[in-house]
N, CA, C and O of each residue as an XYZ file, in Angstrom:
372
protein
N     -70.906     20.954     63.410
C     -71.938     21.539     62.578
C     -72.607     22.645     63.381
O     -73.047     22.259     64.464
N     -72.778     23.884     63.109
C     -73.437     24.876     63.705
C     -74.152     25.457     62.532
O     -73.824     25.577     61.351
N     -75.659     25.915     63.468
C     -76.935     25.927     62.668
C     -77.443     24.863     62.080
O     -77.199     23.673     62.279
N     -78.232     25.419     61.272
C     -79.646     23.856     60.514
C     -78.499     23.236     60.158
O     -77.502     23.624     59.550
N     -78.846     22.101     60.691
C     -77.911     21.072     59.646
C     -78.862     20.947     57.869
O     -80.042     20.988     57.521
N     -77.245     20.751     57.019
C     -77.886     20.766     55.551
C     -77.277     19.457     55.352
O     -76.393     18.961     56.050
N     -77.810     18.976     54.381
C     -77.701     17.711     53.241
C     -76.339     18.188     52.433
O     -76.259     19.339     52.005
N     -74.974     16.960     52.202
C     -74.559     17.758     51.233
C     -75.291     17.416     49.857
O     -76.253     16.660     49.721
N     -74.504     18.268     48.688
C     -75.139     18.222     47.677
C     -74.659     16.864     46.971
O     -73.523     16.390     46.960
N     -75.981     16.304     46.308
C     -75.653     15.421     45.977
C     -75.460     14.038     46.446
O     -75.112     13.096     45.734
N     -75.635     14.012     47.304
C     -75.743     12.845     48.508
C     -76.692     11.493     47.842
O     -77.763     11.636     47.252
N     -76.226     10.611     48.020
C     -76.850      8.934     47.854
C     -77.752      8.603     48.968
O     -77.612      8.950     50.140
N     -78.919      7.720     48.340
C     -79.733      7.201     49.882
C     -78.231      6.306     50.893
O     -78.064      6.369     52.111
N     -77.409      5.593     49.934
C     -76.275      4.509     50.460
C     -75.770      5.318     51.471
O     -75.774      4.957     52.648
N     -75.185      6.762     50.961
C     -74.083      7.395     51.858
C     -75.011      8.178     52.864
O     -74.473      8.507     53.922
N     -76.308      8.513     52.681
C     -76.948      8.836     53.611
C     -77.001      7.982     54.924
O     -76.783      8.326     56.086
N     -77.328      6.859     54.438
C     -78.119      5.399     55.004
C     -76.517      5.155     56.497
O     -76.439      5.042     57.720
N     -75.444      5.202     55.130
C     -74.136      4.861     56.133
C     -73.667      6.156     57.241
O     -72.948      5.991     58.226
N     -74.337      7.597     56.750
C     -74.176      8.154     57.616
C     -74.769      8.609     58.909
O     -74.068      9.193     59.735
N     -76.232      8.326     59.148
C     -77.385      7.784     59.876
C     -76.902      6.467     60.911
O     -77.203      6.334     62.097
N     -76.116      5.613     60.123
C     -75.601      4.955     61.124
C     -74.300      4.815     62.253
O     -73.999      4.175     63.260
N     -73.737      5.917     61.314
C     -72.464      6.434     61.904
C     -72.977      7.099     63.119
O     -72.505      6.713     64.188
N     -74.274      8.462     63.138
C     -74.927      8.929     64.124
C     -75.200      8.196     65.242
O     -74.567      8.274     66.295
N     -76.363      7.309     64.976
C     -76.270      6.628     65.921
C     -75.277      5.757     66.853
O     -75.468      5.562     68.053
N     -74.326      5.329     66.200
C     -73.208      4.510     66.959
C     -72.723      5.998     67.578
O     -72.829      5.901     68.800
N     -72.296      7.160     67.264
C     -71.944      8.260     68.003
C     -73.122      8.943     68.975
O     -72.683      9.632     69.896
N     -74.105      8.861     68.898
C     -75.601      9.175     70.287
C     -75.236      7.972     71.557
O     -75.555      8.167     72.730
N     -74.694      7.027     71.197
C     -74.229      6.046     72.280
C     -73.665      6.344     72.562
O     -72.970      5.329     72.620
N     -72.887      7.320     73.069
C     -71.244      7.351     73.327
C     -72.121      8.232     74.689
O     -73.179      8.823     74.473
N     -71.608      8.194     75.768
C     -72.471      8.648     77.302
C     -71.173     10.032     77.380
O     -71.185     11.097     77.998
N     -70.481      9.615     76.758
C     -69.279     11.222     76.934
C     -69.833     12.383     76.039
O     -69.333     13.478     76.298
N     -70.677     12.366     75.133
C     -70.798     12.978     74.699
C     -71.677     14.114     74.799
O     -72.854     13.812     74.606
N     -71.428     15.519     75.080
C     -72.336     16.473     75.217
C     -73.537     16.592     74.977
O     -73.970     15.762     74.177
N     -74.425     17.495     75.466
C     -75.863     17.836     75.606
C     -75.611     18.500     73.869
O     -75.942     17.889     72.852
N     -75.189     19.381     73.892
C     -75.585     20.310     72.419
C     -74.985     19.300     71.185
O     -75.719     18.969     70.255
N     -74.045     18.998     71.248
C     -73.042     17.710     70.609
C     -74.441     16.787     70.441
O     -75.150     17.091     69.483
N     -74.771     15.970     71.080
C     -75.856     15.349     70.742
C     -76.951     16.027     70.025
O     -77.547     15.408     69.144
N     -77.241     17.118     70.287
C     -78.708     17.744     69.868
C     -78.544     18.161     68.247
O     -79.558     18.491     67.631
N     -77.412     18.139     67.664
C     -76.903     18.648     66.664
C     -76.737     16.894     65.854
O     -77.394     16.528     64.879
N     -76.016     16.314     66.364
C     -76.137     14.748     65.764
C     -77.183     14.460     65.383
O     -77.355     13.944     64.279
N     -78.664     14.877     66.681
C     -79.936     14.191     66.621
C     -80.257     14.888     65.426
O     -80.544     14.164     64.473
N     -80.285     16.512     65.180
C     -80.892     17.406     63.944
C     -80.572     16.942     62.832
O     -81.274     17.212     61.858
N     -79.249     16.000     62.682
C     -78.551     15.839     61.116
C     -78.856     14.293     60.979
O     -78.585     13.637     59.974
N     -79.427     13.824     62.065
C     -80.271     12.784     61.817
C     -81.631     12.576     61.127
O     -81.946     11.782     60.240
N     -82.301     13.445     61.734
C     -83.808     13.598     61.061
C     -83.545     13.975     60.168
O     -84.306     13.583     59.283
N     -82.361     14.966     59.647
C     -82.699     15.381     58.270
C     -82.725     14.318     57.491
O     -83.566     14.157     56.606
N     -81.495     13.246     57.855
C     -81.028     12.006     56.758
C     -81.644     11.231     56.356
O     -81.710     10.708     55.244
N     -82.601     10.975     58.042
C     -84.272      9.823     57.910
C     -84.664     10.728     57.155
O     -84.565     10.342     55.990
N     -85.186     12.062     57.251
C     -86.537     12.277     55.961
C     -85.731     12.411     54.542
O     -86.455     12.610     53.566
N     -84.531     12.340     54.341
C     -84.263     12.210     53.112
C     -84.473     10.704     52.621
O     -84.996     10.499     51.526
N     -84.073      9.686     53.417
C     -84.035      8.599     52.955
C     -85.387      8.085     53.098
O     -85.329      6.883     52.840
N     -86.619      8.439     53.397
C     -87.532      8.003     53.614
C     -88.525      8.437     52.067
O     -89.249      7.687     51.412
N     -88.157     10.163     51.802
C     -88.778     10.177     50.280
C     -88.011      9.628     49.576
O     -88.585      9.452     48.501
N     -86.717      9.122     49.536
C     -86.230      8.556     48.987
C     -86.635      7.090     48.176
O     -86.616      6.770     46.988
N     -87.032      6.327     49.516
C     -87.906      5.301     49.643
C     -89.305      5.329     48.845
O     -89.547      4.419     48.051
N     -90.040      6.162     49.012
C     -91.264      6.879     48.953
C     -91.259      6.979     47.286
O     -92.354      6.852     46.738
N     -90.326      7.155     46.625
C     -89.831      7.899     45.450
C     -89.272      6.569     44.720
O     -89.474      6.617     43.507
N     -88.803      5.724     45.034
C     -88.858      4.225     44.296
C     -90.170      3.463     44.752
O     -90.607      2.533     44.074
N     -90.536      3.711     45.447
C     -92.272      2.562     45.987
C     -92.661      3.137     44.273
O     -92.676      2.393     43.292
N     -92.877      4.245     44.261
C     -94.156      4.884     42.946
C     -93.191      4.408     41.966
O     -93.917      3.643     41.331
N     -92.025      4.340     41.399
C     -91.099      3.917     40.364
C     -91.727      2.254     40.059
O     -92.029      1.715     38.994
N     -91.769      1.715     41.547
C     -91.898      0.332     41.296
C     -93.550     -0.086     40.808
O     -93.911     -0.891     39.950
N     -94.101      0.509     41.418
C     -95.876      0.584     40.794
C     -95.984      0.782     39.787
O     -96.726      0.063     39.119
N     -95.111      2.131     39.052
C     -95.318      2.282     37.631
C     -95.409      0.808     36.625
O     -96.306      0.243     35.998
N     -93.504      0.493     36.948
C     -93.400     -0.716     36.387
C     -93.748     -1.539     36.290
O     -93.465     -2.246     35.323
N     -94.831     -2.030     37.559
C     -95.317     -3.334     37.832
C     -96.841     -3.106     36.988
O     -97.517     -4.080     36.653
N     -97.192     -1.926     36.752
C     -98.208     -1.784     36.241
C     -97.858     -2.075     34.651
O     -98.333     -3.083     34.127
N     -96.984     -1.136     33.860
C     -96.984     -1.461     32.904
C     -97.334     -3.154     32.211
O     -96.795     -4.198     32.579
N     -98.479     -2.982     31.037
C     -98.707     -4.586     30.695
C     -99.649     -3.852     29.136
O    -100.078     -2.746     28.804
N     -99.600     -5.282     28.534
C    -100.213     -4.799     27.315
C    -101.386     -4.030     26.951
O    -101.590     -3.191     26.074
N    -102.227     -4.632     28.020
C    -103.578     -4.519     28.488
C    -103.515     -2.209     28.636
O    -104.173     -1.274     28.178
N    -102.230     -2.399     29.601
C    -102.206     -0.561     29.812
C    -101.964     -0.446     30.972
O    -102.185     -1.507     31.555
N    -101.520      0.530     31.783
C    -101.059      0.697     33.065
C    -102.164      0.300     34.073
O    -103.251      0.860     34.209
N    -101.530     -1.125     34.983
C    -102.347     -1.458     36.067
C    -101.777     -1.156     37.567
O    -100.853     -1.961     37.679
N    -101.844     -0.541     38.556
C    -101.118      0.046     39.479
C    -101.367     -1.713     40.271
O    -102.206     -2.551     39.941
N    -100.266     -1.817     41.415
C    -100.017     -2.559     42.315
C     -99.024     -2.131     43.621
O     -97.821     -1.892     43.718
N    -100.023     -2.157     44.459
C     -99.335     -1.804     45.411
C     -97.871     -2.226     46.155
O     -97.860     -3.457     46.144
N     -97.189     -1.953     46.507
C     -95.849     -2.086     46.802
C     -96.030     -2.955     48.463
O     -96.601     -2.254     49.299
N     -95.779     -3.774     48.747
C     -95.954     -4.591     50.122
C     -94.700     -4.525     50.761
O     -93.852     -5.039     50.032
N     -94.434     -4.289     51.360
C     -92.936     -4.485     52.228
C     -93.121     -6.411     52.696
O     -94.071     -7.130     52.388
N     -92.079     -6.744     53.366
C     -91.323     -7.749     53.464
C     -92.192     -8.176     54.648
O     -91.815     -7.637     55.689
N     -93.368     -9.082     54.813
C     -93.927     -9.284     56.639
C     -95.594     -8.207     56.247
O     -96.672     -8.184     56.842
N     -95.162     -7.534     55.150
C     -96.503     -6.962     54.904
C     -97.993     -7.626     54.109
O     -98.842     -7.046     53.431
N     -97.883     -8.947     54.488
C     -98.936     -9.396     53.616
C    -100.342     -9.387     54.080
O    -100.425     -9.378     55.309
N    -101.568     -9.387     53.395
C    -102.652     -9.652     53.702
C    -102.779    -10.825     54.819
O    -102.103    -11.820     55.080
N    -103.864    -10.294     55.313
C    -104.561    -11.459     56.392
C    -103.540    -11.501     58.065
O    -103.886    -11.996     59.138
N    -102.247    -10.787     57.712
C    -101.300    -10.575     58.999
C    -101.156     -9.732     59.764
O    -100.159     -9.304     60.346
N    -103.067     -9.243     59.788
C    -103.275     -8.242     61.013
C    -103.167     -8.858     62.413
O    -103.655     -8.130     63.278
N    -102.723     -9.850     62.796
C    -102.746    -10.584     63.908
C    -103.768    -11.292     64.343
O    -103.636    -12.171     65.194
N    -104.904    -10.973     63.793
C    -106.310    -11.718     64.289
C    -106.356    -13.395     63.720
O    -105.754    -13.925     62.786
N    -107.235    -13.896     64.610
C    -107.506    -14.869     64.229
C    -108.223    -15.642     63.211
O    -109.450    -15.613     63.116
N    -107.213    -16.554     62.205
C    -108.203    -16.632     60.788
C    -108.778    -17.844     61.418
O    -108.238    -18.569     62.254
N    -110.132    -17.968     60.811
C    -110.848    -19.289     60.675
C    -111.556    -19.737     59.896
O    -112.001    -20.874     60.049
């Protein structure tokens, strides 16, 4: 890849996701060049910030839905997995 690395068109978070990991298993490799790497690392970040609005872009999909109710749209926040209340680490009593 020479210059900005681009996204191809059309690209899946999946085939993103699998190609992000392909990167990394190739940044391990200790044979591998200074610029060779620096170019892996660039088409990396691009893939994280794609897959991250990606992410970003179903969280609000899922709020919508969870809101919808007869009553009328109630928003709810989206919690990740380990994200619950009260599991700031402190001590409850």
């Amino acid at each position: 890849m020479t210059g900005k690395a681009k996204l191809p068109k059309g690209i899946t978070f999946e085939k993103a996701l699998e190609r992000l990991e392909r990167i990394v298993d190739e940044l391990e490799d200790p044979e591998r060049g200074l610029e060779a790497s620096l170019e892996l690392f660039e088409e990396g970040v691009l893939l994280s910030r794609f897959c991250r609005g990606k992410l970003d872009e179903i969280q609000k999909r899922v709020e919508v839905v969870l809101g919808e109710t007869p009553e009328g749209l109630v928003t709810a926040p989206f919690e990740a997995e380990g994200d619950e209340a009260g599991s700031d680490g402190g001590d409850e009593r």
